[in-house]
N, C-alpha and C positions, 0 to 999 in steps of 0.2 A: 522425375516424379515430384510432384507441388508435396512440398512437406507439410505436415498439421503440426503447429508447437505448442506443447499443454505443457511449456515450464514454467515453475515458478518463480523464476528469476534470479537474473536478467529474463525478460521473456519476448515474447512476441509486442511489433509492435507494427503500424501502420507501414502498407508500402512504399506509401507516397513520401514518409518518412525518409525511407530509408535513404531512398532515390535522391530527396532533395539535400540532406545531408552530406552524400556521398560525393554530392557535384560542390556544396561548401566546401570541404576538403581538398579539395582541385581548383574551388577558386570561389572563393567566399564573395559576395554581390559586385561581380566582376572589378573588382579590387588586383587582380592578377593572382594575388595574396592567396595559400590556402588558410583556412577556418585555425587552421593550428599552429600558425604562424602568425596571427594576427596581435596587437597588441589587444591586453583586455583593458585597456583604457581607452581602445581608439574608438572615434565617433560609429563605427558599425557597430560594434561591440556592445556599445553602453545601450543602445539604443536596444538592441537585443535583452540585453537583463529590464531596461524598464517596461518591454514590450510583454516579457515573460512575466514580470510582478504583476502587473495592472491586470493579465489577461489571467492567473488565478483569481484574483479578486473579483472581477467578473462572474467568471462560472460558478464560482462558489455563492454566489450572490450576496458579495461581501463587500464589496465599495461603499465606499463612505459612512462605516463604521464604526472605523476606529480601528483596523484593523492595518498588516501589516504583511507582506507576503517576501518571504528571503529564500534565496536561493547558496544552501551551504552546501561542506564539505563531514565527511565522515560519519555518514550514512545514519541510520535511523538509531544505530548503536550508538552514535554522540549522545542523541537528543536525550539518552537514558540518563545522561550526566547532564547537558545544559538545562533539561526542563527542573529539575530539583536544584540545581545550584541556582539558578534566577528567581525560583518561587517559592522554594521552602524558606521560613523565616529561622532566622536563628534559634536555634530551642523549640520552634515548632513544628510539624509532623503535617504527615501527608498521608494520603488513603488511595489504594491499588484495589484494583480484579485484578485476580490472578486467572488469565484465561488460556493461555498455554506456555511454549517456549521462550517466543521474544517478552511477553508481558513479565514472564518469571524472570529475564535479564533486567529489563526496567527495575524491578521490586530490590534486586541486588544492587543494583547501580543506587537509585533513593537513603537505602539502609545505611550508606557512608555522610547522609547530610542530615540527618536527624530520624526522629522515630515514623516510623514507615506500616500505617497499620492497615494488613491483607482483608478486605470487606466481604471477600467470598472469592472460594475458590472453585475449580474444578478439578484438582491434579490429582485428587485421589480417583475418579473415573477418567485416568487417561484423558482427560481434557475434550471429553467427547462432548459438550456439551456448554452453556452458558449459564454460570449463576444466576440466582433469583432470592428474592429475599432478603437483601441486605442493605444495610444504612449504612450510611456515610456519616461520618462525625461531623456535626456543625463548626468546630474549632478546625477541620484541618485547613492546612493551605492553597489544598487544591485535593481535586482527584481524577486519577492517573487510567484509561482504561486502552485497550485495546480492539479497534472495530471488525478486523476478518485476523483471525489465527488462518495459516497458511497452513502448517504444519498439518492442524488438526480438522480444517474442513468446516471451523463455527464461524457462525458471524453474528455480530450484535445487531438482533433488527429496531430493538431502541433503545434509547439510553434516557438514564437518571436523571428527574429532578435536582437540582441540588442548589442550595445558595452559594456554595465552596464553587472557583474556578474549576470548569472541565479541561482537561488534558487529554488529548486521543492521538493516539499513534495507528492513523491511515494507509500505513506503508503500504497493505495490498489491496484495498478497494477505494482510494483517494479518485473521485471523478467520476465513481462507477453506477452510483445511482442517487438520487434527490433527497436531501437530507436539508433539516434549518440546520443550514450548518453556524448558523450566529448565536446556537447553541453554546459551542466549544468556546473556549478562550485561548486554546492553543491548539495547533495541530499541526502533525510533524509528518515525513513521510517518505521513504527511500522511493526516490524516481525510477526504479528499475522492475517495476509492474507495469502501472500505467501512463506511463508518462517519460520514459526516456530510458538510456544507460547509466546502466552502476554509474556512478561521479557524483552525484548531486543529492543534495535532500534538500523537501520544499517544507521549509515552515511558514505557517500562520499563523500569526500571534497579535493578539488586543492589548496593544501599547497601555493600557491603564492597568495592566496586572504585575506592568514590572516593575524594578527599581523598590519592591517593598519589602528584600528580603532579609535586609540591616547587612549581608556581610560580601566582604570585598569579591569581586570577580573577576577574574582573568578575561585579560582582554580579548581574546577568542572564541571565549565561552560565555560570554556577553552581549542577548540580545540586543539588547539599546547600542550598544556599538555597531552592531553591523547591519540595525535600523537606522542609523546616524549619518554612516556610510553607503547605502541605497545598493547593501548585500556586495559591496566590493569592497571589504576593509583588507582584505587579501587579494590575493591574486584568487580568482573563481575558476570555478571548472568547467572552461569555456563551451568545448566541444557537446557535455552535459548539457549545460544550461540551453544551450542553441537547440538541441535535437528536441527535448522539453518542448520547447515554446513551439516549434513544430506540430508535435503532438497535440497540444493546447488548440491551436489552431485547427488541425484537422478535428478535435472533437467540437469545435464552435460552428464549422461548417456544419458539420452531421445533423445541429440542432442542439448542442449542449450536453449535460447532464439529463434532464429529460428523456433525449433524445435513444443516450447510450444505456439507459437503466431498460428501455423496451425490450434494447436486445439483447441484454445480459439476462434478462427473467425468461427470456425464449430460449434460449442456449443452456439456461439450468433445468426449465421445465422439460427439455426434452433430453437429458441426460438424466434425471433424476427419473424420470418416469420409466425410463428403462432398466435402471438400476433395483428402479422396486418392482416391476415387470417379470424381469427376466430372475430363474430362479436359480442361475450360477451365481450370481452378485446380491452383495449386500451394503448398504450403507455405514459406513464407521462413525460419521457423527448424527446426533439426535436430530428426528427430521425436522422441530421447530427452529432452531440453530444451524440449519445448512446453508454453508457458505456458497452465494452465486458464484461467486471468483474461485474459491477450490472446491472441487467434488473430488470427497475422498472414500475410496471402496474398497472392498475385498472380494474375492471371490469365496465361495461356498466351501469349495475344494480345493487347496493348494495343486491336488495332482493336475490340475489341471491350467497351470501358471503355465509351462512351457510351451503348449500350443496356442495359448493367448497372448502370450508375451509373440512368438513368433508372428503372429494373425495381422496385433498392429504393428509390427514394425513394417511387414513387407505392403501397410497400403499407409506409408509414410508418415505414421505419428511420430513422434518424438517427445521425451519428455514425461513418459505418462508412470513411472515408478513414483511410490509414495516417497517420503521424505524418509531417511535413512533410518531416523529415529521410531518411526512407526511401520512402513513398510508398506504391505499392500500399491496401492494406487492412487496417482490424485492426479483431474486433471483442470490441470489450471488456466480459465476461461477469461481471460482478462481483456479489455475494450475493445484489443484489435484482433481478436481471434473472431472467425466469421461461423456463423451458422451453420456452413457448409464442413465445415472441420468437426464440431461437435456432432454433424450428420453422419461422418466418416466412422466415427470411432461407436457412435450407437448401432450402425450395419457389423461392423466387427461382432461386437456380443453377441447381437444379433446369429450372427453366423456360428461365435460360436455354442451355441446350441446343437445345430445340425451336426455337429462335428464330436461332441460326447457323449 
């Protein structure tokens, strides 16, 4: 039975991916060599990490300006400590949304390098929603927001004017639809949504905003180091980065960012529309703030959770429980999840109607 995977990550990702991956593995560009044996110094190798920088740069429609594209290690939960230790200045302070789980680790991780001031939250409503209303301090160093909460099912449909550096942590919609992204001055993002497996995070960073922060940096946690290095000051994580650029690839064919925003707005429009349809389910986040990438829901009536739970498993969804923390449902729609899978689990609901 074809599985449907609505998880949040690691998640679904291209087949063709998978495929092409799996034959690296057994023999990386007939080298004999598999992909994980490979030296990550060797001319296949490098040529893959500059193949993967250049081609974010691309998509994002960020070449040639000024920009920077790395490919690290320890995931988007690093970036919470490298983006404040490279840009907070000594003695001065930075400005957060507090929009759900990960943005609220950010804001904890900032408070150890200077004053860290919350511009708007939403955690007193369950994080159902996306602030409004708030200014950003002209003196801060930057400010720090978050673009799709996974968790909670919001996504930010735009972001703030500001003179102060933007910082956006993309972890689960990085790729997924058309943004100025020469907006941002930085942006970070666990590849284990749309763009590969656990191992890797991709940042983007605008080489004029670093080096301004006056105080020492450890050499790991230092962007310009491993912009200096051309994202190999380490040993990389090969197998990641390779499956990445993969992905990258397969979304350039499809027609780009453009291309894949189409179908991501088809795949929400017709999951959301059932969800406000049908009158077992209800939406958990506010509907201006609904996340393409997560649709997260409830049913009306808990009693009725174990013939629904039963319903989709046995026509092969997977993945569709909400996040531990919240509960209910969420089903997470990310590039390479097809039309047809969001069609499967709306005939479910569908069905179950007849069935209560």
């Amino acid at each position: 039975m074809k599985k449907h995977n609505y998880s949040a990550g690691p998640c679904i990702l291209p087949q063709e991916v998978f495929e092409k991956s799996a034959q690296a593995i057994l023999n990386f560009n007939d080298s004999g060599l598999s992909l994980l044996e490979i030296s990550h110094r060797s001319k296949d190798f490098v040529a893959v990490m500059d193949q993967a920088r250049a081609l974010v740069l691309e998509l994002l429609g960020l070449e040639g300006k000024g920009y920077q594209a790395l490919f690290l290690a320890g995931g988007a939960s690093l970036e919470f400590v490298m983006a404040p230790y490279n840009l907070m200045k000594v003695g001065g302070k930075a400005a957060y949304l507090d929009t759900g789980t990960w943005a609220a680790g950010a804001i904890k991780e900032a408070k150890l390098f200077g004053e860290t001031v919350v511009v708007g939250s939403s955690k007193n409503d369950n994080y159902n929603h996306i602030p409004t209303g708030y200014s950003i301090p002209t003196d801060a160093d930057y400010f720090h927001c978050t673009s799709n909460n996974t968790i909670f099912g919001t996504q930010m449909k735009t972001f703030p004017t500001t003179e102060v550096p933007v910082v956006c942590d993309m972890s689960s919609d990085i790729f997924s639809r058309v943004l100025d992204f020469s907006q941002f001055d930085l942006i970070y993002a666990g590849a284990q949504k749309n763009m590969g497996p656990a191992g890797t995070t991709l940042v983007v960073v605008k080489e004029s905003i670093l080096g301004k922060s006056g105080r020492e940096i450890p050499s790991m946690l230092d962007y310009s180091k491993h912009i200096k290095a051309e994202s190999m000051y380490n040993t990389p994580p090969v197998f990641p980065v390779y499956t990445s650029l993969l992905t990258l690839q397969w979304l350039k064919n499809l027609g780009g960012i453009a291309a894949i925003e189409k179908q991501n707005n088809a795949k929400a429009n017709l999951l959301y529309s059932e969800i406000d349809r049908n009158p077992l389910f209800k939406g958990a986040a506010a509907v201006a703030d609904r996340s393409a990438m997560n649709a997260t829901f409830l049913l009306n009536d808990e009693a009725h959770a174990p013939i629904f739970d039963e319903m989709w498993k046995a026509a092969g969804i997977s993945g569709l429980p909400g996040h531990r923390s919240v509960g209910g449902y969420r089903a997470s729609m990310y590039n390479a999840l097809p039309l047809e899978s969001v069609q499967v689990l709306v005939d479910v609901m569908k069905a179950l109607e007849t069935k209560v």
